[in-house]
C-alpha positions in Angstrom: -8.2 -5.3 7.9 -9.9 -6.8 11.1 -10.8 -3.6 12.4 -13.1 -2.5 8.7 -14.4 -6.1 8.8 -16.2 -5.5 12.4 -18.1 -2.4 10.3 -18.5 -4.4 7.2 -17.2 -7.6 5.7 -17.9 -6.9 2.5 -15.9 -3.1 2.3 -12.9 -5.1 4.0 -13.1 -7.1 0.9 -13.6 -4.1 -1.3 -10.1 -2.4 0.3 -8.4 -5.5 -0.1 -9.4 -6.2 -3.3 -8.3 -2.7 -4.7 -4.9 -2.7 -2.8 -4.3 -5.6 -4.1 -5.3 -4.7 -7.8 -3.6 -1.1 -7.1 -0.4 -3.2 -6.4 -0.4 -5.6 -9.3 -1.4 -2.7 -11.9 1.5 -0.2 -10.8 4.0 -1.6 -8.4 4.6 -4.5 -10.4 5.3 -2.4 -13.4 7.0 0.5 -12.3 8.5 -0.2 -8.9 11.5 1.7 -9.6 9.0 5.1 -10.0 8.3 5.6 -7.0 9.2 7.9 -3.6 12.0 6.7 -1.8 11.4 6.0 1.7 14.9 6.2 3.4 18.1 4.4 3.3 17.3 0.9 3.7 16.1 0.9 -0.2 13.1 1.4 0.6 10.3 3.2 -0.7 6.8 4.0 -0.6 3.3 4.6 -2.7 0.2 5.4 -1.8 -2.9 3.9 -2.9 -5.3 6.7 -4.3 -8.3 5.4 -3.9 -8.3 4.0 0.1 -5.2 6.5 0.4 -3.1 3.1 2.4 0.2 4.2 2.4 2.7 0.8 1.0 6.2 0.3 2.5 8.2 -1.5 -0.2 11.5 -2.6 -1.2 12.8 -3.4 -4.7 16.0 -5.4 -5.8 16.8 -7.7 -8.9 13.0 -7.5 -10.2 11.4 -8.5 -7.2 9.4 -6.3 -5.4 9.0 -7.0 -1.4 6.0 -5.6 0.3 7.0 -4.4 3.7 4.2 -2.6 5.4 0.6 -1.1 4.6 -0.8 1.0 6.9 -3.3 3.8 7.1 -2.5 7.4 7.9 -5.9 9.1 9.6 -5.7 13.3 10.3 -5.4 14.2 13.5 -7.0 17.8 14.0 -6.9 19.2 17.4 
């Protein structure tokens, strides 16, 4: 989050903040819901309101948080 923190601190804080709310609220819950990613058991969810795509895997009720990332559209 480095890279939004040189434009603002405090929205860096705000997109943390709800990933990490967006995470507890319905990853936590209902991990097992969501798109599968490929064949490592992983899978994936994206955050609606940042749109930060999260790389996860799930076994045994825990829930391991692989990768965030952000997708930006390319239009040439």
């Amino acid at each position: 989050m480095d890279f939004i923190a040189l434009d603002s601190e405090y929205f860096s804080i705000k997109v943390i903040e709800t990933i990490i709310m967006f995470i507890d609220h319905s990853l936590s819950y209902f991990p097992h819901l969501w798109k599968k990613f490929d064949n490592w058991n992983l899978r994936e969810i994206i955050e609606p309101t940042f749109k930060y795509t999260i790389i996860y895997r799930y076994s045994k009720d825990i829930v391991e948080i692989i990768t965030i990332f952000k997708h930006k559209n390319i239009i040439n």
